[in-house]
C-alpha positions, 0 to 999 in steps of 0.5 A: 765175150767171145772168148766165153762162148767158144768155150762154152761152145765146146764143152756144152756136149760134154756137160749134155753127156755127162747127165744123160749117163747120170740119169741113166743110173738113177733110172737104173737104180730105181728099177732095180729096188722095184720102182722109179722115183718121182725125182732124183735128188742130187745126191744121188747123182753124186753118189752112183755107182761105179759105173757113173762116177767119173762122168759125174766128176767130170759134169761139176768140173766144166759147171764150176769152170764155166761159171768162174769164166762168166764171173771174171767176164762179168767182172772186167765189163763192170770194171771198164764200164767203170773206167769208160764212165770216170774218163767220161765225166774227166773229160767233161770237166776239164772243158772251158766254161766261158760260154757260162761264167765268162764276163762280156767285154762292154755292157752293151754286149752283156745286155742283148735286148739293148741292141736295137731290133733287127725287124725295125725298118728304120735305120738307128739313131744318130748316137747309137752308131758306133764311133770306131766299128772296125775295132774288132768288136762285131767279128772276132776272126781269130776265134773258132767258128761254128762249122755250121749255121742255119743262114749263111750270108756272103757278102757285107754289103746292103743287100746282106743286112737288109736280109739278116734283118728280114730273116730275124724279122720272120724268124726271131731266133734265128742265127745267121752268119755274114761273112766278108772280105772287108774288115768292117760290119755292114755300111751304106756306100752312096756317103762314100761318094756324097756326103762325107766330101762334105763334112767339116770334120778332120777325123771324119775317115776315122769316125765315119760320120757325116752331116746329111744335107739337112744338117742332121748327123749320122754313121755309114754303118747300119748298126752299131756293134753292139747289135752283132754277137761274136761268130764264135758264139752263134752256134751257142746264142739261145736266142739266135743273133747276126754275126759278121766275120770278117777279113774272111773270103769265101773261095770255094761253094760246094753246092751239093754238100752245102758248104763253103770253103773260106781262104784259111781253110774252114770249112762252114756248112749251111741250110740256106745261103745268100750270095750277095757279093757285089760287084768290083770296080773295073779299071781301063786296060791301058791303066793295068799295062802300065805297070807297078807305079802307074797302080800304085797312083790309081784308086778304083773307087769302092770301099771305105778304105777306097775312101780313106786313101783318096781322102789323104791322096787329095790332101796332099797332091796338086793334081787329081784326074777323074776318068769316067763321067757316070755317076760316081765319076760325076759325083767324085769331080763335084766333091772334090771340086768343091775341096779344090776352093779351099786349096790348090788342088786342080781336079780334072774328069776326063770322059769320051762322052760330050757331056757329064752322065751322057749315057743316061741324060739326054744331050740338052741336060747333059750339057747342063750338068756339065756347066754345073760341075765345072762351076764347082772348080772341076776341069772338064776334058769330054770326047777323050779316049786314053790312049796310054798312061805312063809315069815320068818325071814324078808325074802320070802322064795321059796320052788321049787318042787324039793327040791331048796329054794331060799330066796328073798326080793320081788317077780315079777310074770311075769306068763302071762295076763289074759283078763279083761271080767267082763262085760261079765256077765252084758252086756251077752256077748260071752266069748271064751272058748278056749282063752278067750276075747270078741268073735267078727265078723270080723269087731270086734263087739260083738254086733250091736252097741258094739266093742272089740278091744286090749287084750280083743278081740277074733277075726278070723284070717283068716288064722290062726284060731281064736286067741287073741293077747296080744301085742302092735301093735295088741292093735293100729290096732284092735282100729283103725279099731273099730273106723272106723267102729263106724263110719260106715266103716264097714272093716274087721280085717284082719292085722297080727299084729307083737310084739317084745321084746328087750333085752337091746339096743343090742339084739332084735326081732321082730316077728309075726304070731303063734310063738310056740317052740312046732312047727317045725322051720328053722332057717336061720342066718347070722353074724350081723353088727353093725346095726343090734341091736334095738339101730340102728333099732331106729335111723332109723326108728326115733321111739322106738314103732317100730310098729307106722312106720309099720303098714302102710306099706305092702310088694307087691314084695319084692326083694330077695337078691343076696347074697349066702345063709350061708351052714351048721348052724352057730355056735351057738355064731354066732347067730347075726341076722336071720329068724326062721320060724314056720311051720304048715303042711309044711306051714308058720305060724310064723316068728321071725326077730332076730336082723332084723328090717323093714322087717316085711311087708316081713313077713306079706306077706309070711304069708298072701300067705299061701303057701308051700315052698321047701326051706325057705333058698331061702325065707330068702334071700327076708330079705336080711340077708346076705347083709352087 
């Protein structure tokens, strides 16, 4: 084309040239016969006299080249054109066609409405759950995936299922990706550490499966695999989905490109993100020092494959030692002291505590759950400080500060949780210096299109400060609201999110707000019942995750009961159930529910009411304690 019109370019004056001189001679013929002619005709042009052939040869000569130059021009255009458009339509139609004629694998995947809704509230039912999740079925790594998605979520844990939900619940065809570290989909952890010790099943590790304590059965996993669709397929999905990849771990977060980066190198860009990375369990320093073997026969409590590996561990060992006498610590002696009746497993839980859960009971009910764990088969060994660990003799030898040795074949450290915040550095995000975690606003955001929710959020309380929660219910309600508000709710973070422990099927508690043994406390009991234990709690509510059926409720007027209230303390044996408040300058900011359940909406309230009280004996009655 260019070529065309410098040509033309040049020889455009000369073809002006030539019919000026052409029209001249018409002109100059027509005055010499005595008059002008109304119109030239062509021929004449052809035909002049001498004086004018040559320019007029010269006209048809550049007309008739420009015109084969713009038809050859013309010419090839098409052709390529042509050529361009065939490569086209071969290209198209070498393209795969699996999105349209492959067969699914099962047809469970073949049938999407089957799979249950992501906006019911209610977890599925026992025998829907799937029997062997981590086949591979729910995330097919190996498989290319989308380099974009409209929700993001990082992370596998509680607080990431509970937003995909809440996210599909709101916008039913949305797409949304979960990516984690681990290589299964989704689960509840709390079985982990309760339940599962339990079961009476040997292929319990590979099923995953439990009975709660009132004897119905269920899996850990929130939804079978069949309620994901394959990553590589959500870009693709005409009526959205979930979609979980795992195995995967994000370790860059480019927060103004919106975009991440896994460890093989993809790159995932997103319009909204969820940051739901939990927290990793924390291990004593001595342990670390130790070296390879003393690692090697060290189990740091937090995942399934944690589960597995201790659970083959106890089976084969005559010596377990639990550090740590906090919830999970306390839970694990139980469990595993009920396991030490059947065989001659010694199971041993050290702490530098007095007593079992001393930093959040008060002294007296520490004392009392410390004689109810040893009753399970469990050697306690309080006020102890390690010292050092080493390995000798094909034993883990313990050296305590205070001279005591203690000899073991594995270790657990039970020492507390801390928030997974390695992103923090890539995406320039705030970190709490006081207690770690994400800092968020109150609608859980870090930043205009980013959230955090679970263990790794550090939120404002309003009534009780900035805090961080490292329990279950706080993971489902923190990443149900982030997934309302990725979808534009914008509601602020103001539940009280509760936590509860269970030793064994007979003795349990639920708690919430600031519970801190360093805090002042009254406690108010009463003689339990036979329905006072989680094992009955369970049979009413229907679930062992006691916190799916509360969450929803609120206590507005709580009805006081009318029975007398207890005088003088109980006898410490006596302790069957009751309430202990935790009060900063004389107002409530904690209670624990001792062998009573579904009363904690009644709890939510008194705390959100942030008011003085003259006499908590007469608050304890709105429990109805003392009612047989």
């Amino acid at each position: 084309m260019l070529k065309c019109r410098t040509l033309w370019r040049t020889l455009a004056p000369l073809a002006r040239t030539s019919s000026t001189v052409c029209r001249q001679n018409a002109r100059r013929a027509g005055l010499n016969n005595g008059r002008l002619p109304a119109c030239v005709p062509a021929a004449h042009m052809s035909t002049a006299p001498a004086g004018g052939g040559r320019e007029n040869q010269l006209y048809v000569l550049l007309v008739g080249a420009t015109c084969v130059g713009g038809a050859i021009y013309a010419y090839r255009t098409v052709k390529g054109d042509s050529q361009r458009y065939q490569d086209r339509i071969d290209e198209i139609s070498s393209r795969p066609l699996k999105t349209f004629t492959e067969e699914p694998a099962t047809p469970t995947q073949s049938e999407p409405p089957a799979a249950p809704s992501p906006a019911e509230p209610s977890p599925p039912a026992p025998d829907a759950d799937p029997a062997d999740p981590p086949s591979g079925d729910a995330s097919p790594a190996s498989h290319k995936v989308s380099s974009h998605t409209p929700y993001l979520l990082i992370g596998g844990g509680t607080a990431s299922f509970a937003a995909a939900r809440s996210i599909r619940a709101r916008d039913p065809g949305a797409r949304v990706l979960i990516v984690t570290d681990e290589l299964v989909p989704p689960y509840m952890r709390p079985p982990l550490s309760k339940e599962l010790w339990f079961s009476d099943d040997p292929s319990v590790t590979e099923t995953l499966r439990f009975k709660q304590w009132n004897g119905k059965e269920r899996s850990i996993y929130f939804q079978p695999p069949s309620f994901y669709i394959n990553a590589e397929e959500l870009g693709s999905a005409e009526n959205g989905g979930v979609a979980v990849l795992t195995g995967k771990k994000v370790v860059h977060m480019d927060v103004r490109g919106n975009k991440i980066k896994l460890d093989d190198d993809t790159e995932i860009s997103y319009d909204k993100c969820l940051i739901a990375t939990g927290g990793v369990p924390r291990n004593l320093q001595v342990i670390e020092r130790a070296g390879e073997e003393v690692m090697k026969r060290t189990t740091l409590f937090r995942k399934v494959e944690d589960f597995k590996s201790l659970d083959k561990v106890s089976r084969n060992v005559k010596s377990i030692t639990i550090i740590g006498g906090g919830f999970l610590g306390s839970e694990l002696a139980c469990a595993l002291g009920r396991r030490s009746t059947e065989s001659d497993l010694e199971v041993i839980q050290m702490y530098p505590e007095k007593g079992n859960m001393g930093k959040v009971l008060p002294e007296y009910l520490s004392n009392w759950t410390t004689e109810k764990v040893k009753k399970e088969g469990v050697k306690i060994i309080s006020e102890a400080l390690v010292k050092s660990v080493v390995s000798k003799d094909d034993k883990l030898e313990i050296q305590l500060k205070d001279g005591r040795l203690v000899k073991t074949d594995h270790i657990v450290a039970a020492v507390g949780l801390e928030p997974n915040v390695d992103l923090a550095k890539s995406a320039g995000l705030e970190v709490d210096s006081d207690f770690g975690g994400f800092r968020v606003n109150a609608e859980l955001q870090a930043r205009s299109n980013i959230w955090v929710a679970g263990d790794a959020a550090c939120f404002y309380d309003i009534r009780l400060g900035r805090r961080r929660v490292e329990h279950h219910d706080h993971a489902v309600v923190s990443g149900r609201l982030a997934g309302e508000n990725m979808t534009g709710a914008n509601k602020p973070y103001w539940h009280q999110s509760m936590f509860w422990s269970d030793l064994g099927p007979d003795v349990g508690y639920e708690a919430i707000g600031i519970v801190d043994s360093s805090l002042p406390t009254v406690g108010v009991f009463a003689k339990a019942t036979a329905k006072d234990t989680p094992k009955a709690a369970t049979e009413e509510s229907g679930t062992g995750i006691r916190s799916e059926s509360e969450t929803e409720h609120t206590a507005s007027s709580p009805v006081a009961s009318s029975a007398p209230s207890p005088t003088g303390v109980q006898h410490k044996d006596e302790y069957g159930k009751g309430v202990i408040f935790y009060l900063r300058d004389k107002v409530v900011v904690g209670i624990i529910l001792w062998n009573v359940f579904n009363r904690m909406p009644i709890a939510r309230k008194i705390i959100k009411d942030g008011e003085e009280h003259a006499d908590l004996n007469e608050v304890a009655k709105l429990f109805n304690i003392h009612d047989d």
